[in-house]
N, C-alpha and C positions, 0 to 999 in steps of 0.2 A: 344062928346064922353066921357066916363069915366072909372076914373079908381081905383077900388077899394081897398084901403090898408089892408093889412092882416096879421097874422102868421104865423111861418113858415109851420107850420102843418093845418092850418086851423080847429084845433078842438075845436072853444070855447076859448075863451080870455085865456092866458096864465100867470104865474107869473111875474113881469119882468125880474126877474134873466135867464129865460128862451125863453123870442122873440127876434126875431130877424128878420130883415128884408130882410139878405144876409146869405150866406156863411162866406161873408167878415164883418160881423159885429157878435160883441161878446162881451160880456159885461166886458173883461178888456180891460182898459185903451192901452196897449201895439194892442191888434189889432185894437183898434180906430187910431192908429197911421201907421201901417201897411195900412189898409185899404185906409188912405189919400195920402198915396204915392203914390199908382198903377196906377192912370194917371197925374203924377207929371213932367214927364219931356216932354220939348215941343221935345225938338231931338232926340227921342224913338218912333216916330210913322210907324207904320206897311203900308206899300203903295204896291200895288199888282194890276196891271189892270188901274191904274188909269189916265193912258193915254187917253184910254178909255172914261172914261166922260164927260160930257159937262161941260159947266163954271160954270152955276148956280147949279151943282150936285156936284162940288170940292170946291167951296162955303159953302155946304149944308155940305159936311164932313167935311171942318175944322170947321167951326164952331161946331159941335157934339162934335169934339177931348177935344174943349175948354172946353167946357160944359158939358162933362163926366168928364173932370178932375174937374172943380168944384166941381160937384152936387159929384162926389165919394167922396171928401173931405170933405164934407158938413156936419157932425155930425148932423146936426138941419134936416135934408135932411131925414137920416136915422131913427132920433126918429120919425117924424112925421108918418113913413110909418106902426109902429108899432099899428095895432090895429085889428081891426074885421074882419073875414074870407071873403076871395072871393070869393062870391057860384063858384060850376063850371058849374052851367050852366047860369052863367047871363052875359051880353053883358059888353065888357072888359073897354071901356075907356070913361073917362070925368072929366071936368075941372068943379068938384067940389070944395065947401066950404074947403074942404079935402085941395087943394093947395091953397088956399089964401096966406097961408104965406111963401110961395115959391118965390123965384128970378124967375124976369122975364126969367134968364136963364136957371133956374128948371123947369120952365113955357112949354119953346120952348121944351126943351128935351123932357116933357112929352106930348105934341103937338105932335112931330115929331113921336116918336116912337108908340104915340096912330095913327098916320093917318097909319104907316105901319102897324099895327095888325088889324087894320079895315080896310084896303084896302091892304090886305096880298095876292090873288091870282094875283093883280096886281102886287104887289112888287115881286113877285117872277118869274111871265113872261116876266112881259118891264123893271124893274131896278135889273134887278139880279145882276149885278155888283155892284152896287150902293149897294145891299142891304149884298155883301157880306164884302164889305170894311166898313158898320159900324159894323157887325160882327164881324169882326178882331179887329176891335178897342176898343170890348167889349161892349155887350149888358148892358144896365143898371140894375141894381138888383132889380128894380121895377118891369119889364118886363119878368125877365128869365123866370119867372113859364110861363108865358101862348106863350112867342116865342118859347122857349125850346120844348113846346107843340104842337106849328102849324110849327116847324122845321121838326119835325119826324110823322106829322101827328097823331096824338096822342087824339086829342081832339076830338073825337065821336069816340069811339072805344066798340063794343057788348061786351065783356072784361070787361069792367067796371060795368056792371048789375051782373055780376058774383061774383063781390069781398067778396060781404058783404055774402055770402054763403060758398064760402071758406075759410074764417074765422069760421065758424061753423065747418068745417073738421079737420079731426088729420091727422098729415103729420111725415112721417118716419124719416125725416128731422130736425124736431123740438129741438131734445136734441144737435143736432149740431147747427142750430142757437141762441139756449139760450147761450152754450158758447161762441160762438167768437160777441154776441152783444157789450159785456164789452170791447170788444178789436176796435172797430169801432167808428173812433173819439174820444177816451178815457178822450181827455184833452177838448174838445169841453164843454161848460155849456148846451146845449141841449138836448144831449145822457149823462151827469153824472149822474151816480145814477142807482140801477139793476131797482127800481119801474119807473123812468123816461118815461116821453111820448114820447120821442125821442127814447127812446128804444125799446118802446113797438109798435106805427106804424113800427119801421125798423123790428122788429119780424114780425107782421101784414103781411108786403109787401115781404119779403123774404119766409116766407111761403107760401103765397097765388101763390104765384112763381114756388114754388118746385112742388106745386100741378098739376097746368094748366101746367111745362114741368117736365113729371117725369123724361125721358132720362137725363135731365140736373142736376135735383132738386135741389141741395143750392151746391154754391163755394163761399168759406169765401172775394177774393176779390170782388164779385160783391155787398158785403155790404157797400163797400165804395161808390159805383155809386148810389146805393137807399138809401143812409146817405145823399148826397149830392142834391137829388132833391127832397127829407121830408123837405130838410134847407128851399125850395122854395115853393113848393107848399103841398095840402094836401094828405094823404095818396092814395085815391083812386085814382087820378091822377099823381100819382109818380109811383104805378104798372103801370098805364097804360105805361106812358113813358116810363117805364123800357122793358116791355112786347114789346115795340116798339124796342127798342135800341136791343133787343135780337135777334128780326126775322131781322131787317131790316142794322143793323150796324158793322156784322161781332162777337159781341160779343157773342152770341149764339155758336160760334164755338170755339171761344175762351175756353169757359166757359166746354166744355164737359170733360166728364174723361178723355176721352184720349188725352184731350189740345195741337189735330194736329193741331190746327190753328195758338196757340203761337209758335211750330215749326217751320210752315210755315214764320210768324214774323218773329222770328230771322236767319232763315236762311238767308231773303231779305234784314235783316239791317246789318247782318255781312257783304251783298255784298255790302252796299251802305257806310260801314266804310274800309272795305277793296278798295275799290273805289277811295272816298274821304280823306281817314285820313290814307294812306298806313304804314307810320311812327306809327301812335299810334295803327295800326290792329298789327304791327310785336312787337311792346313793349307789349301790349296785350297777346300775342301767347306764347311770352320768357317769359311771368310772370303766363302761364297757367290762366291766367285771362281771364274766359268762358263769352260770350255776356249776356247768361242766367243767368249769375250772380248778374249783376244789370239792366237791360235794360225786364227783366220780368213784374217786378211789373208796370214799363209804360205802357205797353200794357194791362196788367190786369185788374187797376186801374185807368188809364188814367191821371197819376202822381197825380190823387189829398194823396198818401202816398208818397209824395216826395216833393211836394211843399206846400208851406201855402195856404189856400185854396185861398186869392184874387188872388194869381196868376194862379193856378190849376183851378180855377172857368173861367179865362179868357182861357184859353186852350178847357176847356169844353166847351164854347159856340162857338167855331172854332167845335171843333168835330163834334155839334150837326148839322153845317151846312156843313161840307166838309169832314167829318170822320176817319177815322184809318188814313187817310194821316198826317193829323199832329202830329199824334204820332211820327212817322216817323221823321219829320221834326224837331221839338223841340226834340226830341232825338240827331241828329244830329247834331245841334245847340248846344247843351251843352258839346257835345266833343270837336266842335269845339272851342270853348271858352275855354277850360281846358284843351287841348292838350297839352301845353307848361308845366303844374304841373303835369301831370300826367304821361308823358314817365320819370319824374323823382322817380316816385315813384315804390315800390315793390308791391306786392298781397295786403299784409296787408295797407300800404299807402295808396291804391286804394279802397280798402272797405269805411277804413275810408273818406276819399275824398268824395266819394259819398252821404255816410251818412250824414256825418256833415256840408260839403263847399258847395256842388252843391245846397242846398234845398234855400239855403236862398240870391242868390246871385242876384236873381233878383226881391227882395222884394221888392226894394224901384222903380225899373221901369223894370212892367212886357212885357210894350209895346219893350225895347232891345231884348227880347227875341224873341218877336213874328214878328220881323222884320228880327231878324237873322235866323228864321227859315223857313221866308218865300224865303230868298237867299239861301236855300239848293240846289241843284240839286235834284229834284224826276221827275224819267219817268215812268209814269204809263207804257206805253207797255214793260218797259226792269219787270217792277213787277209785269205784266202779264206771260211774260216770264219764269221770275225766278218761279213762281208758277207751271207752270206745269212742270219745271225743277223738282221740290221738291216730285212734285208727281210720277216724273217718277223716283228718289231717291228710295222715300217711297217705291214704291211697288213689283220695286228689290228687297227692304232690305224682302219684306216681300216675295216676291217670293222663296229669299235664305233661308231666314224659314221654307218655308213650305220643300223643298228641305232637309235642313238638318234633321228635325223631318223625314221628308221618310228616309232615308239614319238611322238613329237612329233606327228605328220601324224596317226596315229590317236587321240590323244589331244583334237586339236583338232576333230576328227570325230565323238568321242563329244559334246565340248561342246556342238557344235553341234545332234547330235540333240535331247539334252536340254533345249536350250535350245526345239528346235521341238514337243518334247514338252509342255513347260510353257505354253506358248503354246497348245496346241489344248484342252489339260486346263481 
């Protein structure tokens, strides 16, 4: 099997100030450092199902945990992977001259994760447990692009014969994604710069977007979701995954102007803080401190603008296989961890709190997080529930709408009789 090392863009070898292998790798020194922490701690590890198992399949995971935390920390790991694009349509894995100079335990990972993308609709009917607890544990940065891909089905999609023609169109759209490009990833070496490639594929793919759904056309957070999977793989295959993530992920709903689906959001998580963290929903309420306040951009962006990406990046590959639940979860995991600072603070405390404290608290072990979020309480049926609760809200409020515009219109119909009554009198 083989597996071909690439850019993050796939467009033709890149400067080096500019490749990158991950999300989590960047060409200063400070996220070389970051990056080596994120599976640093052995008592951080995420466990879900894993009763579950057989012995030679808990075997099989700890040894990965070992061995992602290595190969993550590996700087020699991440240069090598830096070079020539992976067509997309050529067969994914093999133990080429490419790894020779790999640890035998860089070796296995790339073994293990090559046998599941080539023997992928196996893995996903007889070890779906299995395959969902090395997911948790974080896919490796070798791999996102093409699992990321056969997660959401993405990899042969008619969509993608379309692209390089919708690039030839002008989209109504366009003068709104030229502005907020600048604003996408700003500090990132990838997207720096307005002439940047990183720019100019995120422009490519946000466009070509707007076009194939006009109802939706361009919302400035869905540039962070197509900023983050240009880091991975190549433009045309990052529309496609996005194009996926839209119809089939809830984000499409998310994304509309009239963003009922974010309401629907926080309506289910005010119930699941008001639920769980009763103390912090009523300090909450007494500080006029709205859910919408901070708890939006999660859902929008899917915290990759709230975390550093190696931790955001490790949430995203949960997403990509179990969905808006973990938003959910890691949302409620971070309250519960900051409950105790935060019923001490005011409105403005609490901004700041979020801004500053919560983004960076789980840099050095993202695996605490993804453990503490996996001990949330979430029941799908009471969030089935609350859903159509929302819509039976919704379409009161709009019932009483349409009621008081009647009640208006005839109101101003009476005046106006009156008035032509006074007038013949």
């Amino acid at each position: 099997f083989q597996v071909r090392p690439r850019n993050p863009c796939g467009l033709g070898a890149l400067p080096a100030s500019a490749t990158m292998a991950s999300p989590a790798v960047s060409p200063d020194s400070s996220s070389h450092e970051a990056l080596s922490s994120v599976n640093s701690a052995p008592a951080c590890s995420p466990t879900s199902d894993s009763e579950n198992l057989s012995p030679d399949e808990l075997e099989l995971l700890a040894k990965l945990e070992e061995q992602n935390r290595l190969l993550e920390a590996d700087s020699k790991s991440m240069r090598s992977m830096n070079g020539s694009r992976r067509n997309s349509g050529s067969s994914l894995v093999s133990s080429s001259s490419a790894s020779s100079n790999l640890s035998h335990l860089e070796e296995d990972t790339w073994i293990l994760w090559g046998r599941i993308v080539n023997e992928w609709d196996e893995w996903r009917k007889k070890k779906e447990k299995l395959l969902k607890e090395l997911i948790r544990k974080g896919i490796p940065h070798h791999f996102r692009a093409i699992v990321w891909q056969l997660l959401c089905s993405a990899t042969d999609m008619p969509v993608k014969n379309q692209y390089s023609e919708l690039l030839k169109m002008s989209s109504p759209c366009e003068k709104l994604i030229r502005r907020d490009i600048a604003r996408t990833y700003p500090e990132h070496e990838f997207f720096k710069g307005q002439d940047s490639l990183g720019q100019e594929v995120l422009f490519n793919v946000m466009k070509a977007y707007s076009l194939v759904d006009r109802e939706v056309g361009y919302c400035q957070g869905s540039a962070f979701i197509v900023g983050l999977l240009l880091m991975q793989m190549p433009e045309e295959e990052a529309f496609c995954v996005f194009v996926r993530l839209m119809q089939e992920y809830r984000l499409r709903e998310l994304f509309k102007p009239s963003m009922a689906e974010l309401g629907l959001c926080i309506y289910q998580f005010e119930y699941m803080l008001q639920e769980q963290l009763p103390e912090l929903n009523i300090h909450f309420r007494s500080q006029s401190f709205l859910t919408s306040m901070y708890a939006s951009s999660w859902f929008l962006t899917l915290f990759l603008t709230t975390f550093p990406l190696p931790v955001a990046t490790r949430v995203f590959d949960i997403f990509m296989y179990e969905g808006l639940e973990i938003v959910f979860r890691v949302g409620m995991a971070l309250l519960q961890f900051n409950q105790a600072e935060l019923v001490q603070l005011d409105m403005e405390g609490m901004s700041q709190y979020f801004q500053k404290v919560i983004p960076h608290q789980f840099d050095s072990c993202p695996d605490k997080l993804i453990l503490k979020a996996f001990q949330v309480k979430y029941n799908p049926k009471k969030m089935k529930r609350l859903e159509k609760e929302y819509a039976a809200i919704k379409n009161k409020e709009m019932e009483e709408q349409i009621e008081i515009k009647r009640l208006r219109t005839e109101n101003r119909l009476l005046k106006q009789r009156i008035e032509t009554l006074e007038k013949v009198s």
